[in-house]
C-alpha positions in Angstrom: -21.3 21.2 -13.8 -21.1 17.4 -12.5 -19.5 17.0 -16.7 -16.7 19.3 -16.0 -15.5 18.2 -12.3 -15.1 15.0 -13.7 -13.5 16.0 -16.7 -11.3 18.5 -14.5 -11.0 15.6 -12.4 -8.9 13.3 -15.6 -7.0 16.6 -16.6 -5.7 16.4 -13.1 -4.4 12.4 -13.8 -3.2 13.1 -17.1 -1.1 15.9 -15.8 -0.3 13.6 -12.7 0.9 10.6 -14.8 2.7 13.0 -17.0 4.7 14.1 -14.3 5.3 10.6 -13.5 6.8 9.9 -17.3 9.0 13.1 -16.9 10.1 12.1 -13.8 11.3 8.8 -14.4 12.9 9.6 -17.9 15.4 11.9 -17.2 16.4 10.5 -14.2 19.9 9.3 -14.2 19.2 7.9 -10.3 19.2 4.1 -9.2 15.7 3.2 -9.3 14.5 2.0 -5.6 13.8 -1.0 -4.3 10.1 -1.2 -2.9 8.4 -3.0 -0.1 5.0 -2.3 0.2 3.3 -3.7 4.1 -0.2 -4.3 4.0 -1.5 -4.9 7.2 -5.3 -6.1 8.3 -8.1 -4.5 10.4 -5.0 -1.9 12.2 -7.0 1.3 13.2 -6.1 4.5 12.6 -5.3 5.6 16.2 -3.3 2.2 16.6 0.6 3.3 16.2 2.6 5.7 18.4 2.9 8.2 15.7 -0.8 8.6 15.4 -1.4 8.8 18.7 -1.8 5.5 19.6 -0.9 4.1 23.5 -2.4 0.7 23.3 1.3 -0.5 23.1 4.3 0.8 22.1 5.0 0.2 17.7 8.8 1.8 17.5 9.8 0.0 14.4 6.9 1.2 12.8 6.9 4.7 13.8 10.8 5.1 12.9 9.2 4.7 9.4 7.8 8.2 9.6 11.0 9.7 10.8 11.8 9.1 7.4 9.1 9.5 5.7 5.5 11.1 5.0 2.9 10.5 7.3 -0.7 11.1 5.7 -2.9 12.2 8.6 -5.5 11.4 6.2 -4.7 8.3 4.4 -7.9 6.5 3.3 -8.6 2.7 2.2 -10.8 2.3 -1.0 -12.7 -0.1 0.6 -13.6 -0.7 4.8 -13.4 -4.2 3.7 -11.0 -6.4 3.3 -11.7 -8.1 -0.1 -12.6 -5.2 -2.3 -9.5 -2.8 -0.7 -6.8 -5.4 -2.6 -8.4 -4.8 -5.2 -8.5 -1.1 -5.2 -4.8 -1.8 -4.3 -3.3 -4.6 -6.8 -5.3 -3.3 -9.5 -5.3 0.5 -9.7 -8.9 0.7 -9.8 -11.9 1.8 -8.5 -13.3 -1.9 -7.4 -16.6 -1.4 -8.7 -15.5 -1.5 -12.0 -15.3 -5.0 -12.5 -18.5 -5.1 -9.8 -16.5 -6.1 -6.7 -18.5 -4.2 -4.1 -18.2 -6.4 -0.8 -15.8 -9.6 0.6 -18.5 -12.2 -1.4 -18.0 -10.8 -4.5 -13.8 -12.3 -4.2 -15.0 -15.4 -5.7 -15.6 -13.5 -9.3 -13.0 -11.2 -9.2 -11.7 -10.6 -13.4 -9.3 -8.3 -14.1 -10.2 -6.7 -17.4 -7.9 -7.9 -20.5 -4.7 -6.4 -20.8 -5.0 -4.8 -17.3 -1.5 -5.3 -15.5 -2.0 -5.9 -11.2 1.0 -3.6 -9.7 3.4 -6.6 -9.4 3.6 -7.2 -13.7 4.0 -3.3 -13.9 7.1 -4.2 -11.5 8.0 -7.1 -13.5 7.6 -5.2 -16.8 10.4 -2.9 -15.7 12.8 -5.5 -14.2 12.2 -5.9 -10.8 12.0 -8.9 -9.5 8.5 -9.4 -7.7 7.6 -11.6 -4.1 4.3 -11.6 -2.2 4.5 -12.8 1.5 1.5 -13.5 3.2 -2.7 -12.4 2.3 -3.2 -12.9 -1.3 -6.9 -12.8 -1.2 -7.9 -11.7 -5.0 -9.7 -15.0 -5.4 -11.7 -18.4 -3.7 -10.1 -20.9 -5.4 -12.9 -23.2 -5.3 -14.6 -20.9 -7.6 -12.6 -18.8 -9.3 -8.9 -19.8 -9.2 -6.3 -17.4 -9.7 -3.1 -18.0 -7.8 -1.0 -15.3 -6.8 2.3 -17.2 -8.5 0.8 -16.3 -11.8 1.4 -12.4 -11.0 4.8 -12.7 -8.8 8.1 -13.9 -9.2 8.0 -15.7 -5.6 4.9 -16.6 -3.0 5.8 -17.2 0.6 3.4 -18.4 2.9 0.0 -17.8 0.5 -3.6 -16.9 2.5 -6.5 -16.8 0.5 -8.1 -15.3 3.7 -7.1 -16.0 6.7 -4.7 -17.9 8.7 -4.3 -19.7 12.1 -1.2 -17.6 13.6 0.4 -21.0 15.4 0.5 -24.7 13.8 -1.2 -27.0 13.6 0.1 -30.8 15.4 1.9 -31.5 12.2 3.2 -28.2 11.9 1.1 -26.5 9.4 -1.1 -23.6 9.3 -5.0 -23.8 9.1 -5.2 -21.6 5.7 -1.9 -21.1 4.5 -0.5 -22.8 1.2 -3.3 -25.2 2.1 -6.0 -23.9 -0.5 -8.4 -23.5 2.7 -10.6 -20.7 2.4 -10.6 -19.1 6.1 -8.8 -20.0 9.2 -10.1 -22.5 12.1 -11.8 -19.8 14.1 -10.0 -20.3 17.1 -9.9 -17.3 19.1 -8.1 -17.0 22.6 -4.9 -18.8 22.1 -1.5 -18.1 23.7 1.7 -19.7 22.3 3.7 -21.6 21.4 1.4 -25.0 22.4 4.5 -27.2 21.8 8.4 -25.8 21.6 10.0 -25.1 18.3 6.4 -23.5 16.9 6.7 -20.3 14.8 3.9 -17.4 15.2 3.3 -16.8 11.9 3.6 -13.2 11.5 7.2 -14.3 12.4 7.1 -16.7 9.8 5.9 -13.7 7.2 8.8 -11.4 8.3 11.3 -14.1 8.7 10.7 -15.1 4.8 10.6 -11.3 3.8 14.1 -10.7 5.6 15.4 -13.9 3.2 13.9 -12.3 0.3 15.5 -9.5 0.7 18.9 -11.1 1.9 19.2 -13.2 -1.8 17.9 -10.0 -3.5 20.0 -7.2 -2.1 22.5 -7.7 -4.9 20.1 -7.9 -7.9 18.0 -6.2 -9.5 15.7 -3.3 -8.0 12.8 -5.7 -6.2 9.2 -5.1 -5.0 8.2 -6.7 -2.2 4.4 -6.9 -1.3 4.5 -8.2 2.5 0.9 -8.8 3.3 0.3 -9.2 7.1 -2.6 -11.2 7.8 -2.1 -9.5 11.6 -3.9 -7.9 13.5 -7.4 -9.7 11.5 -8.9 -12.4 13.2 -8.1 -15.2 14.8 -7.0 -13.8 17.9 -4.0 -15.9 19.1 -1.3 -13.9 20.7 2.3 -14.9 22.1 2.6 -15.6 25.5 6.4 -13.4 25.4 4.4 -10.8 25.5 1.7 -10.9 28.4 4.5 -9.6 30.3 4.0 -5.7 28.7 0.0 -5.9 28.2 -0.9 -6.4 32.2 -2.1 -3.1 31.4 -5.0 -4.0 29.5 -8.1 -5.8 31.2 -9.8 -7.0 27.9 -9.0 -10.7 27.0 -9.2 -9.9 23.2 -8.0 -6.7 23.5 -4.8 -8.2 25.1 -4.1 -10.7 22.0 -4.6 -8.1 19.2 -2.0 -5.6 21.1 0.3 -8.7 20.7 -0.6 -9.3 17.3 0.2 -5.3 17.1 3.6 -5.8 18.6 4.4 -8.9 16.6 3.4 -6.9 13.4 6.6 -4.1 14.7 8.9 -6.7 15.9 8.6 -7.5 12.6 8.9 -4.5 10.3 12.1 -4.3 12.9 13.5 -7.2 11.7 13.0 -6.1 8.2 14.6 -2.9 8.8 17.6 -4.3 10.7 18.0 -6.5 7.1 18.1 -3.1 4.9 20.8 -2.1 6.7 22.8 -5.3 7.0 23.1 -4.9 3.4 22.8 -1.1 3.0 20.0 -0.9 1.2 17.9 0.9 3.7 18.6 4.4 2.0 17.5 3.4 -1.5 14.5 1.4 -0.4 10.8 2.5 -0.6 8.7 1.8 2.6 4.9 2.4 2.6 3.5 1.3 5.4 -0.9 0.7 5.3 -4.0 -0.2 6.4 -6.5 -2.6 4.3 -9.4 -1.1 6.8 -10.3 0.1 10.0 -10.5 -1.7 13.0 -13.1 -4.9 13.5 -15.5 -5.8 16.8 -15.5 -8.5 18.5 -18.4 -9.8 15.9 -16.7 -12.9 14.2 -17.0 -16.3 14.3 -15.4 -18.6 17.0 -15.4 -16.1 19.4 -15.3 -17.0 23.5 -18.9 -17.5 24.6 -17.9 -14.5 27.7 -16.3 -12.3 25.4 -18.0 -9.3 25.3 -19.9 -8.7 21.7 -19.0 -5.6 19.9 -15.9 -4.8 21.5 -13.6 -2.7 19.5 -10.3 -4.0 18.4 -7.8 -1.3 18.1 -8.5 2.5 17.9 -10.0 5.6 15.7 -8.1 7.9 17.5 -11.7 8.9 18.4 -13.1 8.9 14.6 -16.8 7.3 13.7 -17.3 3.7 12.5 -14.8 0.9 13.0 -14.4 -1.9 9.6 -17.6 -2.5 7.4 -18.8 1.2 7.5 -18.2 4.4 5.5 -17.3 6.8 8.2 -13.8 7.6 9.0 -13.3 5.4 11.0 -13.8 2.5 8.4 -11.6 3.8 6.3 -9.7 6.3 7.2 -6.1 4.2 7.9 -2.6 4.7 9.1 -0.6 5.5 5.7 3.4 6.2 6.1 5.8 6.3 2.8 9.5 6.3 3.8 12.3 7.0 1.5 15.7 7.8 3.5 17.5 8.9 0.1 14.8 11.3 -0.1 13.0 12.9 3.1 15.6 12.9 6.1 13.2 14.4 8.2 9.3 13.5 9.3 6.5 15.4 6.6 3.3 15.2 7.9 0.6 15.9 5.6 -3.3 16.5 5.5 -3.5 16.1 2.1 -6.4 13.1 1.6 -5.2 10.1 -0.5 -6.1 6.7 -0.8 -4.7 3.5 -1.8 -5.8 3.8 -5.4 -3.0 6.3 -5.1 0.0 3.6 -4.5 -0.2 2.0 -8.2 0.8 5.2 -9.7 2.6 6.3 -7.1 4.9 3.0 -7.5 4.6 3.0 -10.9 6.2 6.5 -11.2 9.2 5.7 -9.1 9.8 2.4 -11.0 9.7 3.9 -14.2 6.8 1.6 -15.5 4.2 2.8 -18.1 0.4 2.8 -17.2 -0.6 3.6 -20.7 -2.1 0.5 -21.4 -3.9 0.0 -18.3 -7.8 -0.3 -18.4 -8.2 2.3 -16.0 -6.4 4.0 -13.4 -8.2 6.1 -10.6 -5.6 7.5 -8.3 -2.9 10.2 -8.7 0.6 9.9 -8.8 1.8 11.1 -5.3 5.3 11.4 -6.2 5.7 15.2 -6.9 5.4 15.3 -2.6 8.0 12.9 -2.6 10.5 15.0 -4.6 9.5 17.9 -3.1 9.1 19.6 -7.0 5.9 20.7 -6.2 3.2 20.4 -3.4 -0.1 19.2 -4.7 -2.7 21.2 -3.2 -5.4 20.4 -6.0 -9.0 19.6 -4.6 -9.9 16.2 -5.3 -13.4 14.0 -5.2 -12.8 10.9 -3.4 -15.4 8.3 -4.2 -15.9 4.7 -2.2 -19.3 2.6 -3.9 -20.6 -0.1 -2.7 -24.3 0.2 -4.2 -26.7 1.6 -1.6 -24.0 2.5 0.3 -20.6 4.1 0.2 -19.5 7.9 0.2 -18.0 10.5 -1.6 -15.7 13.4 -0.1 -15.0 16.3 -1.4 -12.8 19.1 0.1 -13.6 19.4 3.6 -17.3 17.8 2.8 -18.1 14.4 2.9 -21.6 12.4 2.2 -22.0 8.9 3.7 -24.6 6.4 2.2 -25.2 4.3 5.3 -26.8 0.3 5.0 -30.2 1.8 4.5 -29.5 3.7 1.7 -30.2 7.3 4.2 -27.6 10.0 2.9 -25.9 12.4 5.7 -23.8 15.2 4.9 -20.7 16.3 7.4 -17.9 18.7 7.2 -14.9 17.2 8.3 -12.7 20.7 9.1 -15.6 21.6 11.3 -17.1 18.2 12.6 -13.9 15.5 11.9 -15.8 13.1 14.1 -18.9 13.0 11.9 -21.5 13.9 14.4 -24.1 16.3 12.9 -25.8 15.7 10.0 -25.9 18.8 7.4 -28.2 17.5 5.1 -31.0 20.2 6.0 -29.0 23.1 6.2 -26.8 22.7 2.9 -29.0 20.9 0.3 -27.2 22.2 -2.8 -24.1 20.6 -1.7 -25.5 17.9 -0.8 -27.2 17.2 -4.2 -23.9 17.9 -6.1 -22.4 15.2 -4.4 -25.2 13.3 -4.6 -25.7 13.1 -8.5 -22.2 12.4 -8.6 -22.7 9.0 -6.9 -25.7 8.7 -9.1 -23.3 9.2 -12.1 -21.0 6.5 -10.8 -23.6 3.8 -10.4 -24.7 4.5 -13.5 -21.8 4.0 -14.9 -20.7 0.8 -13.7 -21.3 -2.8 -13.2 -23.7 -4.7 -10.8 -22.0 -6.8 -7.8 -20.2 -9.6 -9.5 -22.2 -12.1 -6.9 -25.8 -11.2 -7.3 -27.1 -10.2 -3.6 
């Protein structure tokens, strides 16, 4: 039985990618331009359109006003490492035994395997990453992001310090430094004329775009750094967070609102040029939220805090329940959906490489492997994809598996638990006991998995 899902499972992408092909060779259309936003540790529950209150995100939101918002997007990963691989790659991140963040420094990309930005390239478009790069350490294992785009702005192996630096750089940008200062609780600017580097980020996307607008279709990968630690805010904005009492919670709403300010900015330059109507948006988590666990925290900050919101889901960034990974996940497309499409159907980021792929007209044939499904048929509204499909996160002893409405969680100590998430989205009651034969299906297809695939890359 466990044979056929999984061979049911690759009809399902073969069909999928098929579609794909079709769709993109006898289409006499413009192909898009695409801008995909990648932001760090944002909950689920953070923006206005998921229900979020912690402050007010209207750029973002006017994204789903045109566009599809997945009620239940997913990350491949809760981690921040191993998700951008899911996401550049098109794989399953266990595949080439990237499990966890300490695994980055041994990240290979098989032979021959193309990271979403050369399938972009391969087509024509003209390729820029902006911001987190974070596919390698490159004290061990250099592999700089220029090699795979046409134009890096504003590189972060990690992390970055959000204001300069007395000589007016930024602690782990374009610096080679793996990892920001750890300073936590700072409000700027320190000295006039500094630039809050999520500014920075959007400021050099908007130029991007600017020089490109005329040219050839582009994909832009702008990778926020924001809202992931440190936490230094902007003092322009204490004025609208007298509202919340948390010190920390008060700089990551900033960093929220700097992260809409600029997506604002960016939308204000689509339409300067009018481009907005043929451009692709999506719009996505790497994770859920973090605590208040890191390093260079406050000394009378309260430990274990949590940063952002679930919108009341279990687990927060690091874990396996919803709340890890379960992420705010808008595509917008003007020329396409006039009008706001919410959807329950799951998908994850191993979805966007495909997805992309299709609407660019680039061929995954060659690829090594490629684990998510085209999503465009919702996009063209040609057919709704209603399908049941196994989603699989592994990390070794622990990781999960969903399937339908059920979903099985290995926790840190290895325990399984077993939860229906129509019944019980909040993960609260364990239905191991009661429903054993489900529970071993999805159980021997984990086994399968890590049977099937390397060990971490960084022996543990």
């Amino acid at each position: 039985m466990l044979v056929t899902r999984i061979a049911a499972l690759k009809w399902l992408l073969t069909k999928s990618l098929f579609f794909a092909f079709l769709l993109c060779a006898h289409s006499s259309e413009p192909r898009p331009n695409l801008i995909l936003i990648y932001v760090d540790d944002m909950g689920y529950g953070d923006l206005g359109c998921y229900g979020g209150d912690l402050v007010e995100t209207p750029n973002i939101d006017s994204l789903a006003e045109t566009g599809i918002c997945f009620t239940q997007g997913y990350s491949i990963s809760p981690v921040c490492g191993p998700s951008r691989v899911g996401l550049l790659t098109g794989m399953q991140p266990s595949r080439i035994g990237v499990y966890w963040n300490p695994d980055m420094g041994s990240v290979r990309v098989p032979s021959g395997h193309q990271l979403l930005s050369e399938l972009m390239k391969s087509v024509g478009y003209t390729t820029a990453l902006v911001g987190k790069w974070n596919l390698n350490n490159p004290s061990w294992n250099p592999m700089p992001a220029k090699r795979y785009f046409d134009y890096v702005y504003d590189e972060m192996v990690w992390e970055g310090d959000y204001w300069p630096n007395n000589k007016g750089a930024y602690h782990g940008v374009e610096d080679g430094k793996y990892g920001s200062s750890k300073t936590n609780d700072i409000w700027g600017p320190l000295k006039e004329g500094d630039e809050y580097l999520t500014d920075r980020l959007s400021r050099h996307a908007c130029e991007f775009v600017s020089v490109q607008s005329n040219q050839n279709p582009f994909f832009l990968y702008l990778s926020y750094n924001a809202p992931h630690s440190p936490l230094q805010g902007k003092s322009e904005h204490l004025s609208n967070l007298s509202h919340i009492a948390s010190e920390p919670l008060c700089l990551y709403a900033s960093m929220l609102l700097s992260i809409d300010e600029g997506v604002g900015d960016l939308l204000d330059t689509l339409e300067d040029y009018a481009i907005r109507e043929d451009t692709v948006i999506l719009f996505v988590s790497d994770n859920g939220p973090a605590r208040t666990t890191f390093k260079g925290m406050p000394k009378h900050w309260q430990r274990g805090e949590m940063l952002g919101s679930t919108a009341g889901l279990r687990g927060y960034k690091g874990t396996f329940y919803e709340g890890g990974i379960r992420v705010p996940f808008i595509l917008s497309w003007p020329r396409k959906i006039n009008t706001t499409i919410k959807t329950s159907y799951p998908v994850t980021t191993l979805d966007i490489m495909p997805t992309l792929s299709s609407l660019a007209g680039a061929c995954l044939d060659n690829q090594h492997a490629v684990d998510g499904l085209d999503l465009s048929p919702i996009i063209a509204k040609a057919s709704k994809i209603t399908e049941s499909r196994t989603l699989l996160w592994f990390a070794g002893s622990s990781g999960a598996v969903r399937r339908g409405d059920w979903k099985l969680v290995y926790n840190r100590q290895g325990e399984r638990e077993l939860f229906n998430l129509r019944t019980d989205p909040m993960e609260q009651e364990n239905q191991s006991a009661s429903n054993r034969e489900i529970l071993d299906q999805m159980s021997k297809y984990y086994s399968y998995w890590a049977q099937q695939v390397p060990p971490p890359v960084t022996p543990r």
